[in-house]
C-alpha positions as CSV (number, residue, x, y, z in Angstrom):
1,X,-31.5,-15.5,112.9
2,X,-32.3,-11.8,113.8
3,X,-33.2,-9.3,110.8
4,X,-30.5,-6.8,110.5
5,X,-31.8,-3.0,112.3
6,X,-31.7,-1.4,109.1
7,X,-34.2,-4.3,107.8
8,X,-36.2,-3.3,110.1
9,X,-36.2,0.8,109.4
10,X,-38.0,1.9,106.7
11,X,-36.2,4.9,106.5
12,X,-32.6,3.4,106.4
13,X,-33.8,1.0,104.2
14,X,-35.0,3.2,102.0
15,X,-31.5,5.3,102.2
16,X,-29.5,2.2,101.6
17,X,-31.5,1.8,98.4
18,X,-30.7,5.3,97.4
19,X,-26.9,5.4,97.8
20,X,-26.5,2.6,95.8
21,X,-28.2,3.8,92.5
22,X,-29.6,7.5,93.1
23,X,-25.9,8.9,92.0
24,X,-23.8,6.2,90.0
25,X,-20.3,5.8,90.7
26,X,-19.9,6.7,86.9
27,X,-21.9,9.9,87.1
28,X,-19.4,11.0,90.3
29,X,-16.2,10.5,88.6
30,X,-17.6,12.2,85.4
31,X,-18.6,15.4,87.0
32,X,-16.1,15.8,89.4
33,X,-13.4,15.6,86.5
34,X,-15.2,18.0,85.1
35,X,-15.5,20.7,88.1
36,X,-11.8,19.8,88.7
37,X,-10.8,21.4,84.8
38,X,-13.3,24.5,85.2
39,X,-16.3,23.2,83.1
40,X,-18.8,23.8,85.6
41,X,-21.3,23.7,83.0
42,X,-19.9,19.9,81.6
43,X,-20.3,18.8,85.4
44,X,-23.7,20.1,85.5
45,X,-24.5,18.1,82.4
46,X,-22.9,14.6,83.7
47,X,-25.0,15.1,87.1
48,X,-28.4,15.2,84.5
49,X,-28.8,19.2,85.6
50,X,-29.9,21.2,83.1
51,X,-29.0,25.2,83.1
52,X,-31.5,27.5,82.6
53,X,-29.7,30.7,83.2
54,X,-27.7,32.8,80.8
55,X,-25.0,35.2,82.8
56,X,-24.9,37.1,80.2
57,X,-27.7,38.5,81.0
58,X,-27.5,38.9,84.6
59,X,-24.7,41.3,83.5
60,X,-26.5,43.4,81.9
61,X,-29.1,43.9,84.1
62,X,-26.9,43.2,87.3
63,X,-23.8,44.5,86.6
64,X,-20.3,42.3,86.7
65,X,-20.1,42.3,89.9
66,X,-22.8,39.5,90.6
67,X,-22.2,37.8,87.8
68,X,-18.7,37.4,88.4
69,X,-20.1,35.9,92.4
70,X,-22.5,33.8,90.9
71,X,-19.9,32.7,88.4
72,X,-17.4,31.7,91.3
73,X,-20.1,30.0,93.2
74,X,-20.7,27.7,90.1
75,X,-17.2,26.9,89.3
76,X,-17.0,25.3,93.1
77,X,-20.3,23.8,92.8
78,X,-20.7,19.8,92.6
79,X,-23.5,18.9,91.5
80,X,-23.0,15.7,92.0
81,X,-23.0,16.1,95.8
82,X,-25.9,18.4,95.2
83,X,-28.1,15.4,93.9
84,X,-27.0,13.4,96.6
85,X,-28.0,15.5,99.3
86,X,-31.3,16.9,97.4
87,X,-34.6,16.0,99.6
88,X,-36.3,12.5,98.5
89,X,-39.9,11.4,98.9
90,X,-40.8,7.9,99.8
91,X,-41.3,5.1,99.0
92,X,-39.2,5.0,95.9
93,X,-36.6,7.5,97.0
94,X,-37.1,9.5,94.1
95,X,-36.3,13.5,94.1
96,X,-39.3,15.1,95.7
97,X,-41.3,16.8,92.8
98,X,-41.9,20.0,92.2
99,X,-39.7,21.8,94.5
100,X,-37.4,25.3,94.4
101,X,-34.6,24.9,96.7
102,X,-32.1,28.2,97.2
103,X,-28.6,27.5,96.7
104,X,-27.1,30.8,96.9
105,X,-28.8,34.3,98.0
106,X,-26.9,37.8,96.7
107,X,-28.4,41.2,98.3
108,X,-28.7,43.9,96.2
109,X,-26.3,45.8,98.5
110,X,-24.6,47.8,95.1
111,X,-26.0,47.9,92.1
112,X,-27.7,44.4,92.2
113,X,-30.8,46.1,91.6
114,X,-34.1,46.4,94.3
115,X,-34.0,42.7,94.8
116,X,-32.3,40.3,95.7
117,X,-31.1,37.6,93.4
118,X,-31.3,34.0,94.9
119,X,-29.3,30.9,92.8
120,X,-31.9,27.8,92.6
121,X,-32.6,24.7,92.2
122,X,-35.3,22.8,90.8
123,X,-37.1,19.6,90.3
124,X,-39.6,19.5,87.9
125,X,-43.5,18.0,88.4
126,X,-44.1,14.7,89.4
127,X,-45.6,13.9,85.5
128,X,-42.5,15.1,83.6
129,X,-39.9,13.8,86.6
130,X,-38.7,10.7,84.2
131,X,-35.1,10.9,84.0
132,X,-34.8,12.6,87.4
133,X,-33.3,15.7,85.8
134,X,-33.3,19.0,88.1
135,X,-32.4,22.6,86.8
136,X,-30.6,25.6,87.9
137,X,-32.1,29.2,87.5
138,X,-32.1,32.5,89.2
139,X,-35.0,33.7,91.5
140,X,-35.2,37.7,91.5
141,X,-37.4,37.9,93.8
142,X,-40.6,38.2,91.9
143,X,-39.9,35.4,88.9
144,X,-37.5,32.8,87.5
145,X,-35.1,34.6,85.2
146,X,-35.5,31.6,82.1
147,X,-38.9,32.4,81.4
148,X,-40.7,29.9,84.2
149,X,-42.4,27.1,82.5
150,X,-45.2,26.9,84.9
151,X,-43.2,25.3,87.4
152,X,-45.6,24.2,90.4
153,X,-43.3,26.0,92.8
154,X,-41.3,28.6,91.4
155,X,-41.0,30.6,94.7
156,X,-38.0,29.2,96.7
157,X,-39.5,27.1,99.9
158,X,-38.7,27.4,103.5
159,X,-38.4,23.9,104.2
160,X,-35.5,23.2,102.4
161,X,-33.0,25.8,102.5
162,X,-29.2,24.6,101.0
163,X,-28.8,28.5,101.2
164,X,-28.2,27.6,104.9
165,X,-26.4,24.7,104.0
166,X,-23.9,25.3,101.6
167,X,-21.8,22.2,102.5
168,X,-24.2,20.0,101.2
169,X,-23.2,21.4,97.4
170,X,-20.2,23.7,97.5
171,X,-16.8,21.6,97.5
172,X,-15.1,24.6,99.2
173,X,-17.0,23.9,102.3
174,X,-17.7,20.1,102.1
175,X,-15.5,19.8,105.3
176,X,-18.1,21.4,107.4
177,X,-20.5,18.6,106.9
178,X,-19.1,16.5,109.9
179,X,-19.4,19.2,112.3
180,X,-22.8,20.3,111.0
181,X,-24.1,17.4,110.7
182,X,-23.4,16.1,114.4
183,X,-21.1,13.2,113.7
184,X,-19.1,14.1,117.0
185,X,-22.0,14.4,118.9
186,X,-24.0,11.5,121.1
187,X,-25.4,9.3,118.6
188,X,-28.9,8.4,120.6
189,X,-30.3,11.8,120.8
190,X,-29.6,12.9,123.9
191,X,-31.6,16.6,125.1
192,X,-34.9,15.5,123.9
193,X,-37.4,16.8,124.5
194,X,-39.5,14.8,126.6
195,X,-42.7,13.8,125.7
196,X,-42.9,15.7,122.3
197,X,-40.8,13.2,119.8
198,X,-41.7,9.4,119.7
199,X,-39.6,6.8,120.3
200,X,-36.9,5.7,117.7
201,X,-36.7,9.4,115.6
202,X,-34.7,10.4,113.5
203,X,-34.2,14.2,114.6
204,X,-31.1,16.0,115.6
205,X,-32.0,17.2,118.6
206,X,-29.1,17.9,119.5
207,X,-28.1,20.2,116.9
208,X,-31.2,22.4,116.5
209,X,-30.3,25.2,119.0
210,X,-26.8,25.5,117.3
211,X,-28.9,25.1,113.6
212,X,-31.6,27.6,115.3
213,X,-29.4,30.4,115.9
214,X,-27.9,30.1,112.3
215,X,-31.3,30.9,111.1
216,X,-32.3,33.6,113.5
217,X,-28.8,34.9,112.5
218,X,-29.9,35.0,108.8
219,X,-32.8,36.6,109.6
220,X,-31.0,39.7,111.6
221,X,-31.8,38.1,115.2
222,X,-30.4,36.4,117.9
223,X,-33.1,35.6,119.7
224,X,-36.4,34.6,119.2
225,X,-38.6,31.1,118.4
226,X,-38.1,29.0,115.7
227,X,-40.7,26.4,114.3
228,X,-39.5,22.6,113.8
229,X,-41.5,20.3,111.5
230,X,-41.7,16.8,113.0
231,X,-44.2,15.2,110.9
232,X,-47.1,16.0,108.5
233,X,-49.5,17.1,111.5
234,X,-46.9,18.2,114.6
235,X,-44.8,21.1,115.3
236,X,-42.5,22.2,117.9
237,X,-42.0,26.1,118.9
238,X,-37.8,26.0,119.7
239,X,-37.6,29.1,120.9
240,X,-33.9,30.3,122.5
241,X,-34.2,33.2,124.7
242,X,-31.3,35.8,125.0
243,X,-30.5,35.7,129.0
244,X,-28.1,33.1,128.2
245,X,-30.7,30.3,129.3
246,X,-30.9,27.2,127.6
247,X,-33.4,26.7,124.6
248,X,-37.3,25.8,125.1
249,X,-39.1,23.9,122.9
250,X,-43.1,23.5,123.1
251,X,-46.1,21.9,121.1
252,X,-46.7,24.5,118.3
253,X,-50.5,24.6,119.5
254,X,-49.3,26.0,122.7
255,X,-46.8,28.1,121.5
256,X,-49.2,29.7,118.4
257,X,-52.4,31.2,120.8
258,X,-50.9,34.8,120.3
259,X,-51.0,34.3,116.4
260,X,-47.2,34.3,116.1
261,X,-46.6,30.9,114.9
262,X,-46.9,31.6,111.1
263,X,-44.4,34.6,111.3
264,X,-42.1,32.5,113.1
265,X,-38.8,30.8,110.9
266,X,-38.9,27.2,109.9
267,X,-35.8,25.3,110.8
268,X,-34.4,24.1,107.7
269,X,-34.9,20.0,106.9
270,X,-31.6,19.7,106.4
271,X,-31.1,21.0,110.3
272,X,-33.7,18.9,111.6
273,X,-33.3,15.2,110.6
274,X,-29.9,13.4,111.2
275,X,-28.2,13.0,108.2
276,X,-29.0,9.6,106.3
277,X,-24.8,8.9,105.3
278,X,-25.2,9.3,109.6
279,X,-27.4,7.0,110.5
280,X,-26.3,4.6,108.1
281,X,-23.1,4.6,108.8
282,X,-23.5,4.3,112.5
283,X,-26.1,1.5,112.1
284,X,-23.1,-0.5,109.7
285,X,-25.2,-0.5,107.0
286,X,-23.2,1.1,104.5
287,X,-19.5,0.9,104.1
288,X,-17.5,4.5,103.8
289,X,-15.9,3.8,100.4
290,X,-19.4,3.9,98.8
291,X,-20.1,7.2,100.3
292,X,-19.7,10.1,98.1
293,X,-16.0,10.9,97.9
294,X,-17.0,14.2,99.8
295,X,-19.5,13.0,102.4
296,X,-16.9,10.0,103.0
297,X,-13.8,12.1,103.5
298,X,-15.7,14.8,106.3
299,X,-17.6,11.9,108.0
300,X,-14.9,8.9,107.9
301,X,-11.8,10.6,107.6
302,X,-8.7,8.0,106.9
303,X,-10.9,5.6,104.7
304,X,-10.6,5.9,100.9
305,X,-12.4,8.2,99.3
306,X,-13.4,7.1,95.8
307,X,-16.3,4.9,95.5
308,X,-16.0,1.4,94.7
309,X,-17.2,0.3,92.0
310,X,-17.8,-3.4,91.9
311,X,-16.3,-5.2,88.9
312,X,-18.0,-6.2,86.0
313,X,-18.9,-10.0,85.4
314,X,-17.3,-11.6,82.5
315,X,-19.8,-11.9,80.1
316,X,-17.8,-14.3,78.0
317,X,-19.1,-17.0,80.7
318,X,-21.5,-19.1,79.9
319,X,-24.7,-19.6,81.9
320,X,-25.3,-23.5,83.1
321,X,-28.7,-24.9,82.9
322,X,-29.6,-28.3,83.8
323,X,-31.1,-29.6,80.0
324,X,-32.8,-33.1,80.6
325,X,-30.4,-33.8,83.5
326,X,-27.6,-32.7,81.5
327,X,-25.7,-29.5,82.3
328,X,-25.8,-27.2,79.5
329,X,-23.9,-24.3,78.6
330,X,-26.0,-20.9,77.6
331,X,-23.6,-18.0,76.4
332,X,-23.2,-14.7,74.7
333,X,-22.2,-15.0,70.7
334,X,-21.9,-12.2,68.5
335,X,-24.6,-10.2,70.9
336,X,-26.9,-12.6,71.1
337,X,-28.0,-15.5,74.2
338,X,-28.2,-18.4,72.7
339,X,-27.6,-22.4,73.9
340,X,-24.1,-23.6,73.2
341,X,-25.2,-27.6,73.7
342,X,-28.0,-27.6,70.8
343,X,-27.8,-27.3,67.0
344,X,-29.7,-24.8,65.4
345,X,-31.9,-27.3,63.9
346,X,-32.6,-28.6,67.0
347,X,-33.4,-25.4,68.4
348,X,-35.4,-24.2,65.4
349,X,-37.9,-27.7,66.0
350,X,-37.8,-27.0,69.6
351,X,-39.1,-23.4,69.0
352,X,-41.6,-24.3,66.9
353,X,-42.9,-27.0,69.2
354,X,-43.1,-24.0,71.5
355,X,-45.3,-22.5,69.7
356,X,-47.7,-25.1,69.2
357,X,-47.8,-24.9,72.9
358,X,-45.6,-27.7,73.5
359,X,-43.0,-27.2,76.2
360,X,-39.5,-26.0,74.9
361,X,-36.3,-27.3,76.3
362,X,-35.0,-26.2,79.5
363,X,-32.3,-23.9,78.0
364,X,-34.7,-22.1,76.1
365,X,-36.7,-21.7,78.6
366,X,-33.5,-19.8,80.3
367,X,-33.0,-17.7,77.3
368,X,-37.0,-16.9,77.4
369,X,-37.0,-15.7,81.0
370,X,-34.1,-13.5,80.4
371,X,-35.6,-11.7,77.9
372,X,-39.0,-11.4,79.6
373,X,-38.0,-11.2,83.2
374,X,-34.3,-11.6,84.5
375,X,-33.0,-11.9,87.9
376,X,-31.7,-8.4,87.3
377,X,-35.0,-6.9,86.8
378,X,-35.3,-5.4,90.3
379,X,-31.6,-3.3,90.1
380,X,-32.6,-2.5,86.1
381,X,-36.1,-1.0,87.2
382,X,-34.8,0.7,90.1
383,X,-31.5,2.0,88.0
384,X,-34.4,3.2,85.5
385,X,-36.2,5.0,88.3
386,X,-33.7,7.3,89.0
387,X,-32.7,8.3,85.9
388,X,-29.5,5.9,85.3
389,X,-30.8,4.1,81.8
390,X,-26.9,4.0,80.9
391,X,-26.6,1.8,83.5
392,X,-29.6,0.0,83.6
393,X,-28.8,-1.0,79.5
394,X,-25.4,-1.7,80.3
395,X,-27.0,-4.2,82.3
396,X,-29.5,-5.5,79.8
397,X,-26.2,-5.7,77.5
398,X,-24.3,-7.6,79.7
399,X,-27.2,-10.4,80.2
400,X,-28.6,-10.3,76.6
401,X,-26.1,-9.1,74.3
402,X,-25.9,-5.8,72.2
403,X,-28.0,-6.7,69.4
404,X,-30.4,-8.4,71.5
405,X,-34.2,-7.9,70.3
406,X,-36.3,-7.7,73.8
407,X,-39.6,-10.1,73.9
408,X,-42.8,-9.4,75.1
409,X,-42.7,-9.0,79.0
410,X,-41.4,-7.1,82.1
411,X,-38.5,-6.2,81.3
412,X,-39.6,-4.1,77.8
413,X,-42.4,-3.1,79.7
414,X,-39.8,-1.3,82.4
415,X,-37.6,0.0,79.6
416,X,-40.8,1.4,77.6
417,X,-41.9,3.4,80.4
418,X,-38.9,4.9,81.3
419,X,-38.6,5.9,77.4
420,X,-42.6,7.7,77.5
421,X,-41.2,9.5,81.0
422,X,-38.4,10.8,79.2
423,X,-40.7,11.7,76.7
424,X,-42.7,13.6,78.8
425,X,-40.0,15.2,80.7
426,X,-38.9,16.4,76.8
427,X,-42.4,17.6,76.9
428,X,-41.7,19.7,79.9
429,X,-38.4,21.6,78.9
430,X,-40.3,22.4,75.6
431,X,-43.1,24.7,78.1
432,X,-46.0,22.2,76.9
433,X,-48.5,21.4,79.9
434,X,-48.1,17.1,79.2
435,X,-49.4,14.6,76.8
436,X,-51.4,16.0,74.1
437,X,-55.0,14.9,75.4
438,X,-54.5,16.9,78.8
439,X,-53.5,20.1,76.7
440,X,-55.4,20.2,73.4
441,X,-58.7,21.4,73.4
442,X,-61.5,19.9,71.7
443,X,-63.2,21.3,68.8
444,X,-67.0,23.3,69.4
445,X,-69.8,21.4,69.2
446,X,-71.8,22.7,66.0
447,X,-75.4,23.7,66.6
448,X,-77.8,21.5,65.4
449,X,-80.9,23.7,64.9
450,X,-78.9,25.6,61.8
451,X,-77.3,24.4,59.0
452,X,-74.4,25.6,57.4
453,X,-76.9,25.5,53.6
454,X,-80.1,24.4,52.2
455,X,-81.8,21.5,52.7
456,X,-82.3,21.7,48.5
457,X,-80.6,23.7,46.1
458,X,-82.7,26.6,45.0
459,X,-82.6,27.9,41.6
460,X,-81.9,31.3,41.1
């Protein structure tokens, strides 16, 4: 039998993964009910983004003007679709730490003031990223207006510009994503350049020059060269010239002797990788309806468009577990796990034999594991990872029962650590540097060739 492709890519692997507990079904429907009525601020908080700018402010230092466009650009924003399009880091496919990602740039054409006034996005550090939580905030130009909080990167980057990209969190131009994302284009990356990518990429090559000239346009050009990040260590020059020639790309080393290379733009992420819904879609290993309703609707048009969520087990049946060659019946009652086929006597004797390091009975041994290490432990951790603890104790719930009390084990061990992340997340928002031995000084020494008084009391 032959390992599925996807198996056998890290990277679409490591996608799969993502869609299917990154952004929860639950956490879609909530905020897009909420963007539908106008609460732009409610959807932000069922997508886990906290706000961090005040427009009442803006107005009085910007005027109503702005305010009144940045207020229009949040009523359409989903952040929902925002999260699921934000850049990820391997291996985990967590939100890449630390980063400032544009959203939205206003010129101060007007009375916007000298600067211009940029919408952002943020993720916090990689020590207080429990929870996954990101924040919006507005970049003036010289700081973030919510009093920064010694964010890493509080300048917005170049890599990742959604500025550019405004279908990947603006409903009104959701629709865009199929054409700028190439999904009517050649699927094998046809136009490569030869020699300079290595085999099996995952670029777009085929939509840089169109994704190029969008950024030269943005930066008041409509010619010139244009970096593209292919790894950690290579770069290509793209560079489109304006005799109506095709575009040239060349090694960066090459194209950087004159000292031009650092001036040059970088081509957006989002422009240079194919899009992961993409690739995963045309390598079958993700079906349409659990695509975002957004993504799903521009890249498979005519499939449905809500996600499906699968339904929930019955938890009102019972577990079977083979007991001394006897199948036994271990069940939920009144929110607890506990054997059906024993009395509690029995079970009270067995338990104490346990402990006298005897060997319990099979069904206690079932109710043991499950406390200590389920089945579920891998989809609980991961839900835990990105943020979803609703859904990772819904889980927990469903297995255990409600008033469960956790043992000693794997599973508390996952739960506990997600709880000291979000702990130190809390620490974050509250402008404190981390755990209180990385930020609170130690007291001075005292010098040991004075004392503070005599040896002897004198008398006076």
């Amino acid at each position: 039998m032959h390992p599925h492709p996807v198996d056998e890519d890290p990277r679409l692997s490591l996608w799969r993964r993502v869609r299917e507990y990154a952004v929860p079904p639950a956490m879609i429907e909530a905020a897009t009910a909420r963007r539908r009525s106008g609460d732009w601020a409610g959807a932000c908080a069922a997508a886990r983004v906290d706000v961090d700018l005040r427009l009442r402010d803006l107005t009085r230092t910007h005027g109503r003007d702005l305010t009144a466009r940045i207020r229009a650009d949040l009523r359409h924003m989903a952040p929902d679709l925002l999260r699921w399009h934000m850049p990820r880091s391997a291996p985990d496919g967590l939100l890449r730490p630390g980063l400032t990602v544009p959203l939205a740039r206003y010129d101060p054409d007007g009375p916007y003031g000298p600067r211009p006034v940029t919408l952002v996005v943020r993720t916090p550090p990689a020590w207080a990223a429990g929870g996954q939580r990101m924040s919006l905030a507005l970049w003036d130009g010289d700081r973030l207006r919510d009093g920064s909080r010694d964010h890493p990167r509080p300048r917005p980057g170049r890599r990742f510009r959604f500025d550019l990209h405004r279908h990947l969190w603006d409903a009104r131009r959701a629709h865009e994503l199929r054409h700028r994302s190439g999904a009517d284009g050649p699927a094998d990356g046809d136009g490569a350049p030869s020699g300079l990518l290595p085999p099996g990429h995952h670029h777009a090559v085929d939509r840089w020059a169109d994704e190029a000239r969008v950024l030269l346009r943005d930066e008041g050009r409509t010619e010139g060269g244009v970096v593209v990040r292919i790894d950690a260590r290579r770069r290509l020059v793209l560079t489109l010239p304006g005799d109506g020639r095709g575009p040239r790309a060349v090694p960066a080393e090459l194209a950087g002797k004159d000292g031009t290379f650092g001036a040059q733009p970088l081509l957006p992420d989002a422009a240079t990788h194919v899009l992961p819904d993409l690739a995963l879609l045309r390598a079958g290993a993700i079906d349409p309806g659990r695509l975002h309703p957004l993504v799903a609707t521009a890249l498979a048009p005519g499939h449905p468009a809500a996600p499906r969520t699968p339904p929930a087990p019955d938890a009102t049946r019972p577990h079977v577990v083979i007991c001394r060659g006897i199948p036994h019946r271990v069940a939920l009652v009144d929110g607890v796990l506990v054997p059906l086929d024993h009395t509690p006597d029995e079970i009270r004797r067995e338990e104490l034999l346990a402990e006298l390091t005897g060997t319990p009975l099979p069904c206690l041994r079932f109710v043991d594991r499950a406390h200590r290490g389920p089945d579920c432990l891998t989809g609980v951790r991961e839900r835990l990872d990105h943020g979803d603890v609703d859904g990772a104790l819904a889980v927990v719930e469903h297995l255990l029962g409600a008033d469960a009390r956790l043992r000693d084990g794997p599973l508390r061990d996952a739960l506990d650590t997600a709880a000291s992340r979000q702990l130190a997340h809390g620490l974050y928002r509250a402008g404190l540097r981390g755990p209180a031995d990385h930020w609170v000084l130690p007291a001075p020494a005292r010098p040991r060739d004075r004392r503070s008084r005599p040896r002897h009391a004198t008398n006076l």
